[in-house]
BAKOLSE-537006 format. One record per residue (C-alpha): x, y, z; residue in one letter. Coordinates in steps of 0.001 Angstrom, whole numbers, plus 500000, padded with zeros to 6 digits. Last residue first. Example, Ala and Ser with C-alpha at 12.3 -4.5 7.8 and 13.67 -1.06 7.14 Angstrom:
(site (513670 498940 507140) 'S');
(site (512300 495500 507800) 'A');
END
This chain:
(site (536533 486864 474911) 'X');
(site (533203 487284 473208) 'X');
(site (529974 486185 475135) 'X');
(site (528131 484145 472747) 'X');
(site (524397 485145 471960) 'X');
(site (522008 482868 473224) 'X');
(site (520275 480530 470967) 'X');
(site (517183 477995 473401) 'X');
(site (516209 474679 471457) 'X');
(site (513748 472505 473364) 'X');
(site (513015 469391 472215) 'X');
(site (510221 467216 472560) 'X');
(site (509686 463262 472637) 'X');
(site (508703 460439 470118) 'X');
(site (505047 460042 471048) 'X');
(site (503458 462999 469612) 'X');
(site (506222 464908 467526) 'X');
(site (508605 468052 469101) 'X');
(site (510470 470559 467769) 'X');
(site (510522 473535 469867) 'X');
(site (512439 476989 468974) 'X');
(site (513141 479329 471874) 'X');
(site (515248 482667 471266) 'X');
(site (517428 485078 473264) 'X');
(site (517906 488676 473496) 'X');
(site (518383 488125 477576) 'X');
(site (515051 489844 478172) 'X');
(site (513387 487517 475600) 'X');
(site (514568 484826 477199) 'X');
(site (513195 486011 480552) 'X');
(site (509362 486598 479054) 'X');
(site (509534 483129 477268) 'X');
(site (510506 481099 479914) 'X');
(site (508319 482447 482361) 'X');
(site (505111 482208 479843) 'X');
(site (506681 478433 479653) 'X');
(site (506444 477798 483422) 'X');
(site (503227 479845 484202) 'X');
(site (500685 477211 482911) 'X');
(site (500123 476263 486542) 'X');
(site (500928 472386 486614) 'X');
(site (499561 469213 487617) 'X');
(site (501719 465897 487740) 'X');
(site (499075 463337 486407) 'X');
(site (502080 460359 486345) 'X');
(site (502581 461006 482267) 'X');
(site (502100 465027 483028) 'X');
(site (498941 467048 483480) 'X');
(site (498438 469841 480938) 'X');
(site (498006 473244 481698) 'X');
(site (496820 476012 479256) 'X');
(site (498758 478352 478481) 'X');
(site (499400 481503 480348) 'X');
(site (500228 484235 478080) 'X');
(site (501925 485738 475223) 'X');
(site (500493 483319 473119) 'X');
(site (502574 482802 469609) 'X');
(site (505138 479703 471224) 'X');
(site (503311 477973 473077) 'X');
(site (499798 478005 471670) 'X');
(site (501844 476738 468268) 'X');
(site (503407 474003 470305) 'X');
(site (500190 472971 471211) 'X');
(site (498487 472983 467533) 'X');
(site (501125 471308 466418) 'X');
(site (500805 468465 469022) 'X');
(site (503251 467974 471755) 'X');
(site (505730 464882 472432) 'X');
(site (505455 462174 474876) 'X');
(site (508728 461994 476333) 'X');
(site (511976 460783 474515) 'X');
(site (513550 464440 476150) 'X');
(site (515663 466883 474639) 'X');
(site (516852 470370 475876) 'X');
(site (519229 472446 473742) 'X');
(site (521248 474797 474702) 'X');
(site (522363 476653 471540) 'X');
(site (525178 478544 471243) 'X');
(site (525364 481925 468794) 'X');
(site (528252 484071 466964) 'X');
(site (529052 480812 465000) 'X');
(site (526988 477873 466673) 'X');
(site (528635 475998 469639) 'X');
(site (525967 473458 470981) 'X');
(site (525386 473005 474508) 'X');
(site (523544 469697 474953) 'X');
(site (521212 468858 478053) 'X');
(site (519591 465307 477352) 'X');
(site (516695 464310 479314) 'X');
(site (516109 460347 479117) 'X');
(site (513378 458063 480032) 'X');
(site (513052 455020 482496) 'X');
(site (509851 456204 483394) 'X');
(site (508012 458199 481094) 'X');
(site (508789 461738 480220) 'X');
(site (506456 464667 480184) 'X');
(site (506564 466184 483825) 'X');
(site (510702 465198 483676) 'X');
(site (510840 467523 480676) 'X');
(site (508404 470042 481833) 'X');
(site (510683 470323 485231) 'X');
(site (513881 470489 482474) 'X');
(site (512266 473699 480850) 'X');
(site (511381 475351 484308) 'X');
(site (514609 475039 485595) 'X');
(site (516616 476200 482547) 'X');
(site (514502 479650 482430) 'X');
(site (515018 480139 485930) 'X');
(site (518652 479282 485967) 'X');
(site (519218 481902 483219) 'X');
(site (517062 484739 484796) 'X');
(site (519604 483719 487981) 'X');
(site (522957 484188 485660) 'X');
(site (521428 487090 483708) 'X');
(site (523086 486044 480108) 'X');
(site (525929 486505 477328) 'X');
(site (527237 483145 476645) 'X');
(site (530629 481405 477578) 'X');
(site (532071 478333 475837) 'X');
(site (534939 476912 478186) 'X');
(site (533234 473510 478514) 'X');
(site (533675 473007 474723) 'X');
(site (532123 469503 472798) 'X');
(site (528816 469951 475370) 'X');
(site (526972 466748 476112) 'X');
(site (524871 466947 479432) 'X');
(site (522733 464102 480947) 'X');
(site (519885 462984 483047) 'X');
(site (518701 459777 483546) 'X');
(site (514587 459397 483814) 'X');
(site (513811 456522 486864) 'X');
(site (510883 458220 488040) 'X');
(site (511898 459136 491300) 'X');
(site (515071 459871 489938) 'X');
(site (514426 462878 487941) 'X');
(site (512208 464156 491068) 'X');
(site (515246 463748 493287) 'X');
(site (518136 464953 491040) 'X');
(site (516078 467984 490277) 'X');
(site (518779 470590 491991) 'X');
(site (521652 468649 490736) 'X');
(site (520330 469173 487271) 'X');
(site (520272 473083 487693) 'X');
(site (523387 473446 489325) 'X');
(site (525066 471311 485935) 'X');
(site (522884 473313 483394) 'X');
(site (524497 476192 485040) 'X');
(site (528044 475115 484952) 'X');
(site (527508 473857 480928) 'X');
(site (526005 477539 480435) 'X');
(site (529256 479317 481613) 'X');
(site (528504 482786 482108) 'X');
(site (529634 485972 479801) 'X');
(site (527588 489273 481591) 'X');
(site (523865 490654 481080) 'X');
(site (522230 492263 483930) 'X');
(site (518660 492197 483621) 'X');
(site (516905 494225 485646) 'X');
(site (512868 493198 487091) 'X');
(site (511325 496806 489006) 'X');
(site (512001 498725 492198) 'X');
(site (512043 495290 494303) 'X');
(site (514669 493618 492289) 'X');
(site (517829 493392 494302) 'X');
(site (515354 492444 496857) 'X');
(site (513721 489654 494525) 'X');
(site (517570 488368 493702) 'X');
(site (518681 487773 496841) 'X');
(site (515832 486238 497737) 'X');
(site (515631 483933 494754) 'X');
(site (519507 483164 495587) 'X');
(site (518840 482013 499303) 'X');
(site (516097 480010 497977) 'X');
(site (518092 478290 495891) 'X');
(site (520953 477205 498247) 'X');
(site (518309 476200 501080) 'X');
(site (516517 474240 498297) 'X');
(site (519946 472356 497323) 'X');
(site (520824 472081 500866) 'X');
(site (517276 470591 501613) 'X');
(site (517619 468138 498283) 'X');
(site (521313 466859 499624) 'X');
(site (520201 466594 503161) 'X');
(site (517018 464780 501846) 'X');
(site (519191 462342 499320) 'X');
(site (521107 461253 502102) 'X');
(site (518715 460612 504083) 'X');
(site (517082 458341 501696) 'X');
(site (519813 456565 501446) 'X');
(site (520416 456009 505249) 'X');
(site (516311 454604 505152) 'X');
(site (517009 452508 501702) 'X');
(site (520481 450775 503723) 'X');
(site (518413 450276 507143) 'X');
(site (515454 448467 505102) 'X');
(site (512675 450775 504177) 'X');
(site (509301 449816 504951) 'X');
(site (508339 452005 507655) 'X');
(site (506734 454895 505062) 'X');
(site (508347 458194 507342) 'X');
(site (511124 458278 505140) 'X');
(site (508820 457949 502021) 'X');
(site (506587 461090 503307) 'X');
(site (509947 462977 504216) 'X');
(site (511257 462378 500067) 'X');
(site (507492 463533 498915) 'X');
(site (507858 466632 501043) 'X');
(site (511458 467277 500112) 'X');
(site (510710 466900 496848) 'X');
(site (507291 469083 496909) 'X');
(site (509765 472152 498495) 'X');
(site (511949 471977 495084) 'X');
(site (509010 471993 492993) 'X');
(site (507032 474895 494894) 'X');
(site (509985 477161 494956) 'X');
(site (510063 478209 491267) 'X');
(site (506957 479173 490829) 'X');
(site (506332 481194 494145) 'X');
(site (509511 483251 493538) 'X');
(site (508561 483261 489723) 'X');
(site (505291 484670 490672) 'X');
(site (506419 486874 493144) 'X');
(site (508919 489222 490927) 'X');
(site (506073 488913 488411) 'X');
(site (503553 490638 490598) 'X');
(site (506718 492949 491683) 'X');
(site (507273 493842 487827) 'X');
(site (503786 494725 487574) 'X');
(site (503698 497204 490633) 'X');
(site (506800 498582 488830) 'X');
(site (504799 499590 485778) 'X');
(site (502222 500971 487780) 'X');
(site (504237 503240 489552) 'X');
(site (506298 504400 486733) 'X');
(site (502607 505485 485435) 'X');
(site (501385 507196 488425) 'X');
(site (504736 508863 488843) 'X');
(site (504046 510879 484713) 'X');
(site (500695 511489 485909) 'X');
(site (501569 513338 489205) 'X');
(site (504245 515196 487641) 'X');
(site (501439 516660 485191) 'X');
(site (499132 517385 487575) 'X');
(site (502173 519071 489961) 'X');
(site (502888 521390 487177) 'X');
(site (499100 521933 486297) 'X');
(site (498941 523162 490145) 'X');
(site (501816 525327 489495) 'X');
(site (500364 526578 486686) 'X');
(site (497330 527882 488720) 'X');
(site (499393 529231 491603) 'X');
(site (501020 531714 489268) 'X');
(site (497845 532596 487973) 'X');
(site (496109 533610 491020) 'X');
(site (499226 534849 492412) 'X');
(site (499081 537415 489392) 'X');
(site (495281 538176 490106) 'X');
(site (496025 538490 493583) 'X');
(site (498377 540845 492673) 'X');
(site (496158 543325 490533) 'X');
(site (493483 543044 493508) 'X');
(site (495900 544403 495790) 'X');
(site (497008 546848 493465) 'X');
(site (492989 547633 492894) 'X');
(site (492770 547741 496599) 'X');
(site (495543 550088 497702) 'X');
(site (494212 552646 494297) 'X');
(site (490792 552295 495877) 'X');
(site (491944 553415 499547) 'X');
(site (494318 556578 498278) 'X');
(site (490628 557182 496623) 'X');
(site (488627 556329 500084) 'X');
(site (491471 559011 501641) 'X');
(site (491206 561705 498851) 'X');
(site (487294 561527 499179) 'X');
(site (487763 561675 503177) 'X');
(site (489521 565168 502774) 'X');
(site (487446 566466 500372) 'X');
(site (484824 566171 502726) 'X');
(site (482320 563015 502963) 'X');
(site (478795 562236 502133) 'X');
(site (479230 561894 498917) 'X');
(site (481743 559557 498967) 'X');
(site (480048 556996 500561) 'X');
(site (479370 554996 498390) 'X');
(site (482744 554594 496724) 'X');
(site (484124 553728 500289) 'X');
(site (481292 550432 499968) 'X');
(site (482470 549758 496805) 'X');
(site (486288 549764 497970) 'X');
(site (486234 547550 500949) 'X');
(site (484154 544744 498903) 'X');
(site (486427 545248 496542) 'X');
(site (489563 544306 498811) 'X');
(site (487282 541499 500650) 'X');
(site (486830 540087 497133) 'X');
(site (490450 540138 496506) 'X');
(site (491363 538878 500139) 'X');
(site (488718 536057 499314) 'X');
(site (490317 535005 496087) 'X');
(site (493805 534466 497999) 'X');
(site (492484 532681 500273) 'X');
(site (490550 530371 497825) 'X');
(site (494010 529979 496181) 'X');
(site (495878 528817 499564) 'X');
(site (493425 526156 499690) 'X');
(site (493592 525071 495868) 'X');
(site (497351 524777 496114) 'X');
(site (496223 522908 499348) 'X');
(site (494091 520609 497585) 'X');
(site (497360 520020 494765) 'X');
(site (499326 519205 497521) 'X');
(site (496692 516804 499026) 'X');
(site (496302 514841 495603) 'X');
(site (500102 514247 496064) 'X');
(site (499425 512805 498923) 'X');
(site (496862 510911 498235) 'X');
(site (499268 509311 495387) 'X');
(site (502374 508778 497776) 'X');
(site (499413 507395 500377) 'X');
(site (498775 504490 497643) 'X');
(site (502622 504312 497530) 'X');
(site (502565 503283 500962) 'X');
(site (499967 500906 500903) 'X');
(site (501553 499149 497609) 'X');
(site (505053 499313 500016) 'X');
(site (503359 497651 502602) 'X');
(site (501979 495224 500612) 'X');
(site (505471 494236 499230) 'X');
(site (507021 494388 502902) 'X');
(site (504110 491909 503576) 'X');
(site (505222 489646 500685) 'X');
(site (508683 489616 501970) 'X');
(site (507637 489079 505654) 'X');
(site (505850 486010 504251) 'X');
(site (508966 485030 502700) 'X');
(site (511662 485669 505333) 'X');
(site (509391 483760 507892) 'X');
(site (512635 483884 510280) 'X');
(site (510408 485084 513162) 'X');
(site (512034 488429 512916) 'X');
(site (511112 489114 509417) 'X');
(site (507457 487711 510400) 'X');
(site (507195 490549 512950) 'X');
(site (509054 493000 510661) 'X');
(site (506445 492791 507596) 'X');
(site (503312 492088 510162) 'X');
(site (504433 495955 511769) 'X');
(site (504733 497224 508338) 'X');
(site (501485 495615 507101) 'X');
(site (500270 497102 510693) 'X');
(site (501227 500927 509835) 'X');
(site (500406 500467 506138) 'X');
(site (496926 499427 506512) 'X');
(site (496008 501950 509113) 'X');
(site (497275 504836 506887) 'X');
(site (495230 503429 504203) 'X');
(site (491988 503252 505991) 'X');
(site (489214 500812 504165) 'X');
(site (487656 499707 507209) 'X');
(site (487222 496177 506835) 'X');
(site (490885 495943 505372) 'X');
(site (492148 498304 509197) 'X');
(site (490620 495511 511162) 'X');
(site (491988 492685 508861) 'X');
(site (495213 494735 509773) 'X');
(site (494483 495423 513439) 'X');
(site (493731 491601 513465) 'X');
(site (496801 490112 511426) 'X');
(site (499480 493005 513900) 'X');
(site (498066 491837 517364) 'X');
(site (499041 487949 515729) 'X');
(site (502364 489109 514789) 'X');
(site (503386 490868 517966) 'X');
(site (502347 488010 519848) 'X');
(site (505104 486204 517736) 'X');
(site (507380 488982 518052) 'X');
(site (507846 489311 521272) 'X');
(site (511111 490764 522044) 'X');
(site (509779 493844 524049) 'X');
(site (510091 496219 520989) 'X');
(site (507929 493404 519114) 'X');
(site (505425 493578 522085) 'X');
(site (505384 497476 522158) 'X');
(site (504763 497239 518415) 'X');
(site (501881 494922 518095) 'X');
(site (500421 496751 521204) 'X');
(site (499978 500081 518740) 'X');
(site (499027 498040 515957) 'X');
(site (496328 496567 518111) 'X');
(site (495425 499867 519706) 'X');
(site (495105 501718 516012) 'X');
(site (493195 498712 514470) 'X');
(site (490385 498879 517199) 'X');
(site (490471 502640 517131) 'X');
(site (489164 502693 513524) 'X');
(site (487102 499650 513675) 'X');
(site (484948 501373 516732) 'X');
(site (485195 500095 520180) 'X');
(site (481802 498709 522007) 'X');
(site (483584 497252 524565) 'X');
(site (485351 500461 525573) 'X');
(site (487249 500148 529377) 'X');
(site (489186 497106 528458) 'X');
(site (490481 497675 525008) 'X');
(site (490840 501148 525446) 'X');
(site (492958 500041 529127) 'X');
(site (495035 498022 527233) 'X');
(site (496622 501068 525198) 'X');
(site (497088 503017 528514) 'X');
(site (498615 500291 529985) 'X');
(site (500985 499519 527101) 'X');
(site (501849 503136 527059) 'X');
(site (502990 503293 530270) 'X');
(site (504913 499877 530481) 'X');
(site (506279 500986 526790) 'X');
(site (507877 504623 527859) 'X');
(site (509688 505072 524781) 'X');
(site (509046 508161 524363) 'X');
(site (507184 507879 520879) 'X');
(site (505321 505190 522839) 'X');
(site (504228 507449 525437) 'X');
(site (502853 509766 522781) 'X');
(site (501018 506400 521474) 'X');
(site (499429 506028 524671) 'X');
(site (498258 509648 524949) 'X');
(site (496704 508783 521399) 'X');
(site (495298 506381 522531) 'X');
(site (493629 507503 525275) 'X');
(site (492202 510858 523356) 'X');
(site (491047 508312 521035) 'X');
(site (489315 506195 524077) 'X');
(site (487274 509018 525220) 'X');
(site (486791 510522 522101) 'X');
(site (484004 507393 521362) 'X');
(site (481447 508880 524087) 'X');
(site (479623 506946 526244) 'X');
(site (481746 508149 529369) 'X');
(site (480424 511842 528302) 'X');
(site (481027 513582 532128) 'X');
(site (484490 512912 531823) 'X');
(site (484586 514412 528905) 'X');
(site (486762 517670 530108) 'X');
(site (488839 515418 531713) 'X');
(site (489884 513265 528419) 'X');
(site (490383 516914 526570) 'X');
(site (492894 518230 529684) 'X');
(site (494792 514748 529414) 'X');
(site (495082 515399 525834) 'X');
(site (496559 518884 526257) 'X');
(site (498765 518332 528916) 'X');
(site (500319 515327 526889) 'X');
(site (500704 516794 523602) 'X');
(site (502719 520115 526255) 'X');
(site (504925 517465 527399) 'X');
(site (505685 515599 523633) 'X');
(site (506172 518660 521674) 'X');
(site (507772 516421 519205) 'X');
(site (505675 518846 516294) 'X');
(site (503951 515586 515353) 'X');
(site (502606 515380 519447) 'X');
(site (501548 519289 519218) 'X');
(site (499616 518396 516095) 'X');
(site (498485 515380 517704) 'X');
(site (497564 517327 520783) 'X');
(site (495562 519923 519113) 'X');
(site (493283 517538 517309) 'X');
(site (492449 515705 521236) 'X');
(site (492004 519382 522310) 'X');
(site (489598 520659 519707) 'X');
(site (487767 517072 519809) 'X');
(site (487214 517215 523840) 'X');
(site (486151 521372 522884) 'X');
(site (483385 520039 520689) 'X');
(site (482422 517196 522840) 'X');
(site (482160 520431 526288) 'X');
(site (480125 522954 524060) 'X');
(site (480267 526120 526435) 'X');
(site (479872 528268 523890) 'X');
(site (482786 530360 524416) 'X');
(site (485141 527486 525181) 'X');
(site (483690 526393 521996) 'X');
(site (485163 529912 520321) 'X');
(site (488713 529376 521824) 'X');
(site (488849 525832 521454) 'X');
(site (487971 526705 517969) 'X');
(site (491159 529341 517816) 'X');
(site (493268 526999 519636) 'X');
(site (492242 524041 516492) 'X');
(site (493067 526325 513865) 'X');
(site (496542 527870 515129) 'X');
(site (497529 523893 515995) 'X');
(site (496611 523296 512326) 'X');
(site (499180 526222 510893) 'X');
(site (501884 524995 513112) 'X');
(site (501614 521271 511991) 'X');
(site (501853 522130 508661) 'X');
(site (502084 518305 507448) 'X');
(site (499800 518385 504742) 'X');
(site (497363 516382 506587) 'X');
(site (497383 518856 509558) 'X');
(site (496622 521380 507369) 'X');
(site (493566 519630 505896) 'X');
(site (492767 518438 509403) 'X');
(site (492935 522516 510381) 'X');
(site (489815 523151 507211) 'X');
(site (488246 520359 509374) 'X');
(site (488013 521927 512399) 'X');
(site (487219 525201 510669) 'X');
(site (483943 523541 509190) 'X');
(site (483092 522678 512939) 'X');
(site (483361 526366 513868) 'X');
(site (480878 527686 511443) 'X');
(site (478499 525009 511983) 'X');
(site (477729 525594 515292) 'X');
(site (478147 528974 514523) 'X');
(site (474841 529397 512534) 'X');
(site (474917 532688 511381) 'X');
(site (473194 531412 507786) 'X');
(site (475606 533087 505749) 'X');
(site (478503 531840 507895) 'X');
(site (477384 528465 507530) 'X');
(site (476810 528267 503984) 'X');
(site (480513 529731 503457) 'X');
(site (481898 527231 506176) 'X');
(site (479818 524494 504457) 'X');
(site (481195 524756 501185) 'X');
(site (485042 524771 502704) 'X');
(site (484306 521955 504476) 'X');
(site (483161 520155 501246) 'X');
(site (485369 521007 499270) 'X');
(site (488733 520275 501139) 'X');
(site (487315 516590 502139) 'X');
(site (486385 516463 498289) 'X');
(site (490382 517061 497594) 'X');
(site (491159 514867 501017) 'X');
(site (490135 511943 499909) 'X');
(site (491868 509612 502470) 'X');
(site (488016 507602 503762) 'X');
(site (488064 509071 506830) 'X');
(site (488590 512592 505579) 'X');
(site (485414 512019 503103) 'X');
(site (483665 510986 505809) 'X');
(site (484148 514133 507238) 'X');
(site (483750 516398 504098) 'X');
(site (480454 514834 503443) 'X');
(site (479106 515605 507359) 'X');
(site (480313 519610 507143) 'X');
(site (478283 519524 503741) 'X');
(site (475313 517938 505531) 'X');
(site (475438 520053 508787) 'X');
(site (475878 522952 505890) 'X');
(site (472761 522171 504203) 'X');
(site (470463 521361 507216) 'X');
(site (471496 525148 508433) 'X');
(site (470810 526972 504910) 'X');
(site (467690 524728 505275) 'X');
(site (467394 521777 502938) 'X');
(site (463765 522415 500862) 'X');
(site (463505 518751 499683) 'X');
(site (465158 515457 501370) 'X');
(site (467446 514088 498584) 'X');
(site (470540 514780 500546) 'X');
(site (469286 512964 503818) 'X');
(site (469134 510169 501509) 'X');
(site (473176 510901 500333) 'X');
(site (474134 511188 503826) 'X');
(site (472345 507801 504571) 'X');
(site (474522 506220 502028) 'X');
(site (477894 507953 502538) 'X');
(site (477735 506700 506201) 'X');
(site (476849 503163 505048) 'X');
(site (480046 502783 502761) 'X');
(site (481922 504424 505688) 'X');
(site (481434 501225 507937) 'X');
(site (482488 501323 511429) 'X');
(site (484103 505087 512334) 'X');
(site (481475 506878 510424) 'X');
(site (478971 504187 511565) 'X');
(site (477399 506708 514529) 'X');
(site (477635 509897 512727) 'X');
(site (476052 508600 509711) 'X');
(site (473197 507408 511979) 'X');
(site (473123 510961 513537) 'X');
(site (472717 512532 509991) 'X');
(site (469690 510104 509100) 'X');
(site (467706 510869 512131) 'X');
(site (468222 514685 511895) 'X');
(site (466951 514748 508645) 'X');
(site (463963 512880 509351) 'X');
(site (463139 514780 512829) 'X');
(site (463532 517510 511113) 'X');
(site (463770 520689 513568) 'X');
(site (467664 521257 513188) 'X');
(site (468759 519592 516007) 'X');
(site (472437 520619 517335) 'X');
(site (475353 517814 516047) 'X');
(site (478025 518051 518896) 'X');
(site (481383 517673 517088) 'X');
(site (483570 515330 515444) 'X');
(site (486544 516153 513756) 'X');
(site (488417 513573 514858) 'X');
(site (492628 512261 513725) 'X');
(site (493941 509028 514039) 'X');
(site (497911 509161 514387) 'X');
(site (500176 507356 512101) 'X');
(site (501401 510327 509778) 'X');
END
C-alpha cells in the first residue's frame, strides 16, 4: 500500500481545559513527531477521574498514533476499547471515529470492500451530524479504498467531493491529503502533467506541510520526473522525501522513496549506491513483511471479537425472553424456547469458531517466528555481502587515485607520462573487470552468501589476482612471483570466494613488505590436498599476533604497514570466514623481521 491514510476527526470539548489542551497538541504533531504525540497522550492519561467521554477521546487518540507509527495490533486495541467506552457513554462523536479506524484496520489488511462499507456508513452518520472535517476524512478514506480497488473515476468523485466539502477549513491539513492523493490517482493513470500539478500545488498552497505529506509529494514528484527521463532530479526529490520519511519513522514512506532512490541511482549508472538502496529497500520491505504479519494475526483477533459479540448478543436475546415468560401464553413460551435452543446452537458454534480461530492464530505465531529468524540470518549475510564489496574495492580504486595524482605531478618526462598511462588503462580495466564480478556475485547473493564448490585452476587465479595489484606491488618496488611444479592441478573452490581470499592475503603482503621485497605465490601438490602458499621477506608477526589471528573470530586489530598503509582489520576475518566455507585451512608461520607466510590446503578436485 503507498497511499497515506487519516482518521482524523473534529475533537468536541470535554469541559477540561487541561485535558483538552494536551489532546489537541497530540493532534497537531501526530503528523510531525509521534514521539511527542505519545507523550502528551500519556500526561493526559495520568489526569484523575477520566470521564467515560475523556477516556474514549484518549483511547480513540492511542489507536491513531499507533496507526501512524505501523502497529496495527495496539492500533486494533485501542479503537476497539474506545468504541465499547463510547457506546456506553452515548457519545457518538466518539462512536463514529472509533469505526473510522476499525475501516483503517481493514483497509490495512487489504479488504478494500469491507473498509469502503465502514467509511459510507460514517459518512452516513456525519452527514447526519452535520460534522463537515469528519465527513472530509470519511471521503478522503473512501477514495483510497475506491483508488486500491482501481476504481479510479468513482476515487476521483469522491476526493474531489471531500476537498469541496472543506473548502470552508483552508487551515486544515486534509486539504492537501485529499490533493495528493487525487494526484497520485492521476499517477496510477498515467496522467503525469495532471498529477504533477496537483502534487506541486501541496507544495505551493501548504507552507506549513506536515512530514507525512512532505515525503508523500516528494516521492510522488520523484517518480513523475524519473517516468519523464529525469532521473537526476528524480534522485534529489527521492534523498528529501526519504530523510523526510527517517524523521518520521513511517515504513511505508521509507520503502516507497528507498525504491524510488534505488532506480534513480540505477539509472544514473551509480550501480553501487543503487545496490545499497535496493538493500535498504528490501530491509524496509521486510520490516512491512513482519507488520504484516502482525496485522493478520490483529484481524484473526478482529473477526474473533465479532464472533464473541454475536454470542453475547445471542444470550443477551435469550435472558431477556427467559424473563418474560411469565407474562406470556403458551404460545409465546414455546416461541422464546424455539428462541433459546437458536441461541445456545449459536452460542455452541461460536464457541467452536472461537477455538478454531485460536489455533490458527498460534499457527500464524509460530510461522511468524520461524520467518523472523531466516530473516535475520539473511540480513547478516547482506552486511557481509557489503563488506567484502566495500573491502575489496577500496584498494583497487586507491591505485587508480594514486596513479591519476602522479599523472597530474608535471614532472614526468614524455616516456614516464605514456607509461603511466599505460599502467592506468591497465589498472581501470582491471577494476572495471573486478567490479563487474563483485556485482555479479552480490546479486547472485542477495537472499543469503552460497558457496558453489567446483575444480578451478589455482595457478590461473593467483595469476588474475597478481595482475590486479601490479600497481601497488610496483610502487614499492616488491616483485611478484608464482612457482607451481603442475599448472594442470585443480582444487575444489568458489572461484570469486577464492579470489577474495587470495586478494586480501597478497594486499597484507605488499602492506608488510619493504621496498625491493619479494611475494612468492607457490602451489604445492600435497596427496589429496594443495597448498597455496603465500610468502613474503616482510616484517614478520609476533606470536602473540598470529595467535589473535588465527583463534579470534573477529576483527583484529589493525596495524599500519612499513609505508603507514592503514587498514580495517576486516581482511583476515574475510579470509578466514570464506576458507572455512570452502573446507579449507590457514596456517601462518611467520618470525619478526624475516617475513610471513601464509599457508592455505584446499582439497584437490579429482579428475
Amino acid at each position: 500500500m503507498t497511499s497515506t491514510k487519516s482518521y482524523a476527526q473534529n475533537q468536541n470539548s470535554t469541559g477540561d481545559p487541561i485535558f483538552d489542551t494536551l489532546i489537541q497538541r497530540a493532534v497537531n504533531l501526530r503528523y510531525v513527531n509521534s514521539d511527542s504525540t505519545l507523550a502528551y497522550l500519556q500526561e493526559a492519561q495520568e489526569i484523575p477521574n477520566l470521564s467515560l467521554v475523556q477516556q474514549a477521546v484518549l483511547a480513540n487518540q492511542f489507536g491513531a498514533i499507533y496507526y501512524v507509527r505501523g502497529n496495527y495490533p495496539n492500533s486494533l486495541k485501542d479503537y476497539s476499547n474506545a468504541l465499547e467506552i463510547a457506546q456506553e457513554a452515548g457519545n457518538l462523536a466518539q462512536e463514529v471515529y472509533a469505526m473510522n479506524g476499525r475501516g483503517l484496520i481493514y483497509l490495512s489488511q487489504h479488504d478494500y470492500i469491507k473498509a469502503a462499507e465502514f467509511f459510507n456508513r460514517c459518512i452516513q452518520i456525519n452527514t447526519e451530524r452535520k460534522d463537515s472535517s469528519a465527513l472530509g476524512t470519511n471521503h478522503f478514506n473512501l477514495g483510497i479504498s475506491l483508488s486500491e480497488l482501481k476504481q479510479y473515476d468513482s476515487a476521483l468523485v469522491v476526493l474531489e467531493k471531500g476537498y469541496q466539502i472543506l473548502k470552508s477549513y483552508p487551515e486544515l491539513m486534509m486539504r492537501a491529503m485529499l490533493l495528493n492523493r487525487t494526484a497520485q490517482v492521476y499517477l496510477d493513470l498515467g496522467q503525469l502533467d495532471q498529477s504533477k500539478k496537483l502534487f506541486q500545488n501541496v507544495l505551493d498552497s501548504f507552507p506549513k506541510l506536515s512530514n507525512w505529506e512532505k515525503s508523500f509529494t516528494n516521492t510522488g514528484l520523484g517518480w513523475i520526473a524519473l517516468k519523464e527521463g529525469q532521473p537526476q532530479k528524480a534522485l534529489e526529490l527521492g534523498q528529501e522525501a526519504y530523510e523526510t520519511a527517517r524523521q518520521l519513522g513511517a515504513y511505508w514512506d521509507k520503502e516507497r522513496a528507498t525504491r524510488l532512490l534505488s532506480e534513480a541511482h540505477e539509472k544514473l549508472g551509480q550501480y553501487a549506491e543503487a545496490l545499497e538502496f535496493a538493500r535498504l529497500n528490501k530491509v524496509y520491505a521486510d520490516s512491512l513483511y513482519d507488520e504484516n504479519k502482525n496485522s493478520e494475526i490483529s484481524y484473526l483477533q478482529l473477526q474473533l471479537t465479532d464472533a464473541e459479540r454475536k454470542t453475547f448478543e445471542q444470550s443477551a436475546l435469550a435472558k431477556e425472553q427467559e424473563a418474560n415468560l411469565s407474562k406470556k401464553t403458551t404460545y409465546f413460551l414455546s416461541f422464546a424456547l424455539l428462541a433459546l435452543l437458536i441461541a445456545l446452537f449459536v452460542y455452541r458454534k461460536g464457541l467452536k469458531e472461537k477455538e478454531q480461530l485460536n489455533a490458527l492464530l498460534l499457527e500464524k505465531q509460530k510461522k511468524i517466528l520461524e520467518q523472523n529468524e531466516k530473516l535475520q540470518v539473511i540480513n547478516k549475510e547482506k552486511n557481509r555481502i557489503f563488506t567484502v564489496l566495500t573491502h575489496d574495492l577500496k584498494s583497487p580504486i586507491n591505485s587508480i587515485k594514486q596513479l591519476l595524482e602522479l599523472q597530474n605531478s608535471e614532472t614526468l618526462t614524455t616516456e614516464e607520462q605514456d607509461y603511466i598511462n599505460m599502467l592506468l588503462l591497465k589498472q581501470v580495466h582491471h577494476t572495471d573487470q573486478m567490479m563487474d564480478e563483485l556485482l555479479h556475485w552480490a546479486m547472485v547473493q542477495i537472499d543469503g552468501i552460497v558457496t558453489e564448490l567446483e575444480p578451478i585452476s589455482p595457478a590461473k587465479v593467483i595469476k588474475e589476482v597478481m595482475a590486479q595489484n601490479e600497481f601497488p606491488a610496483m610502487k614499492k618496488g616488491i616483485k611478484l612471483e608464482l612457482l607451481t611444479q603442475n599448472n594442470d592441478l585443480q582444487i575444489l573452490a568458489d572461484k570469486t570466494q577464492l579470489k577474495i581470499i587470495l586478494q586480501n592475503c597478497l594486499h597484507n603482503a605488499i602492506k608488510f613488505s619493504n621496498q625491493g621485497g619479494k611475494i612468492i605465490f607457490e602451489v604445492i601438490d600435497h596427496g589429496p590436498n594443495a597448498c597455496l602458499c603465500i610468502r613474503d621477506n616482510g616484517v614478520g608477526m609476533s606470536k602473540e599476533k598470529v595467535e589473535e589471528i588465527l583463534q579470534k573470530d573477529q576483527r583484529v586489530s589493525s596495524t599500519p604497514g612499513t609505508t603507514q598503509e592503514r587498514g580495517t582489520g576486516l581482511g583476515m576475518l574475510l579470509v578466514k570466514q570464506f576458507l572455512e566455507r570452502n573446507n579449507a585451512t590457514l596456517a601462518i608461520d611467520s618470525e619478526l623481521g624475516k617475513g610471513t607466510s601464509l599457508i592455505l590446503n584446499f582439497q584437490k578436485a579429482i579428475k
